[in-house]
N, C-alpha and C positions, 0 to 999 in steps of 0.2 A: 348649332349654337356654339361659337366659336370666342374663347377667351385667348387673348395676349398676353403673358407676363412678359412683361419688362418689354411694352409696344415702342418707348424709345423713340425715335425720329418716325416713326413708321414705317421704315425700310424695307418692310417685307410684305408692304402691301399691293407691292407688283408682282408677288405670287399669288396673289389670293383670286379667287373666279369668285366674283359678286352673285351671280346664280348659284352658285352651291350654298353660298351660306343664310343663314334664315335671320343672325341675330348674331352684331358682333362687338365683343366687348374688348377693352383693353386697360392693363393696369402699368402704370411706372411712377416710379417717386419725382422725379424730375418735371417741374413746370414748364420749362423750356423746350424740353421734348414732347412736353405732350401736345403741346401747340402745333410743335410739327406733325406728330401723328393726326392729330385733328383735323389738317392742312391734307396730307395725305388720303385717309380717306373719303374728305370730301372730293378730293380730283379722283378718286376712284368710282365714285355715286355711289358709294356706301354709306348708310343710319348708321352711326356707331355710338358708342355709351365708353367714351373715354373716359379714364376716371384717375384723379392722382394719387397715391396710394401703397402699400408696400406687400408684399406677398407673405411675410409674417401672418398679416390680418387683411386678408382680402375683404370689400364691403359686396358680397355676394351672397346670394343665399345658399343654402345645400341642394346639392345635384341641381344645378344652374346650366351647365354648361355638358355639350357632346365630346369637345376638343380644346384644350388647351395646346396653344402651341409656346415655347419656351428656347427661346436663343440667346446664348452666352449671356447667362442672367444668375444663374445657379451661382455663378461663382463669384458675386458681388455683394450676393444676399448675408444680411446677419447671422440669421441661425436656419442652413439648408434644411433640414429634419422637419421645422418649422413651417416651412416655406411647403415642401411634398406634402405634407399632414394636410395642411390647405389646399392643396391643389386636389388632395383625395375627396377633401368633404364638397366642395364646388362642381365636382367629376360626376355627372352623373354616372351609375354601376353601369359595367362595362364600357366606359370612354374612355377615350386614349388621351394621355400628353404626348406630342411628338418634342420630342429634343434635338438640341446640336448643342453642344458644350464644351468647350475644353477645362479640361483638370489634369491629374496626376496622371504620370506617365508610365507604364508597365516598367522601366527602366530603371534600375538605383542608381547608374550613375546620374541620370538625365533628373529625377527625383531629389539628389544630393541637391545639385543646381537650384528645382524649382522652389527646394524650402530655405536657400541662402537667397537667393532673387526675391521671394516673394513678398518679407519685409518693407522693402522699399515698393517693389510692384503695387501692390496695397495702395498707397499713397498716391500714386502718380496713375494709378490705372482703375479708379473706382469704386476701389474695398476688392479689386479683384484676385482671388485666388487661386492661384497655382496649383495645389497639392489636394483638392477636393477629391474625392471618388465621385462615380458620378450614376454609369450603369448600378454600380450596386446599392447604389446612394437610393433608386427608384425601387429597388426590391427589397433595402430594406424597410421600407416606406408602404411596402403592399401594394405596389406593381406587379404587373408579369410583364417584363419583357422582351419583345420576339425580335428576334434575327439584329441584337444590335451590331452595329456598325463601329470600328475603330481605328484609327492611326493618325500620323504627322502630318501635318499639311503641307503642302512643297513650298519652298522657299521662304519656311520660317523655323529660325532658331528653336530647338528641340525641345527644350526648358518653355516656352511660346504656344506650340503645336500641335499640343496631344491635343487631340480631340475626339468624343464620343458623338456617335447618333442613334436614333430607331424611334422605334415607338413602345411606349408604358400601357398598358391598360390596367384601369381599377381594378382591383376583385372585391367582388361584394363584401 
């Protein structure tokens, strides 16, 4: 049972294998997008339960969900803290969030940048935020976890590029 935060155009429904999954839901504030996502899964032959909506207050019930998966979403959200809290109570015990996100950069010089950029970034990039934490943003939230993943992406401005991955599981 698989949830989307921030399903978006549906872009990532050319990774998904329709056999594995049982039940699949998705959330984004955007009407626009979500038609796309809607568009998307049905070219996929996937039932899905798109829903418009904000990750603040998910309309899900508790332990709903095996996997949430979450792409460059964290950092557009109002209040992130918020957003993890919900994604724990939706989680069923022992499920995972997989992530990919860019935030804050190990770097102070690259860091100085992201918090002069981000002002205006904001505005012109979707409430998005530069200077987030992100791995520990998931543990202090009551995650574990394993083997994350880190660094710049190639061939984008450093301030742009940090980027995290891996995977979160609940604890009880």
């Amino acid at each position: 049972d698989v949830l989307e935060l921030g399903c978006g155009g549906g872009i990532n429904f050319a990774f998904y294998d329709p056999a594995r999954i049982r039940s699949f839901s998705g959330l984004d504030p955007s009407p626009a997008l979500l038609e796309r996502s809607r568009e998307a899964a049905q070219a996929k032959g996937m039932a899905a339960d798109i829903r418009g909506g904000i990750g603040e207050a998910m309309p899900f019930d508790d332990a709903r969900f095996d996997t949430i998966l979450v792409t460059f979403t964290l950092c557009s959200v109002d209040d992130q803290q918020a957003v993890l809290a919900e994604m724990r109570r939706v989680l069923r015990p022992g499920g995972k969030a997989l992530f990919l996100e860019h935030g804050r950069a190990p770097d102070p010089g690259v860091q100085k940048w992201q918090r002069r950029i981000e002002p205006i970034w904001k505005r012109i990039g979707g409430n998005c935020h530069l200077t987030r934490a992100i791995t520990g943003a998931y543990e202090t939230a009551g995650f574990a976890v394993t083997d994350p993943q880190r660094g710049y992406m190639p061939k984008t401005p450093r301030p742009f590029g940090w980027i995290e991955w891996g995977e979160a599981r609940r604890l009880a």
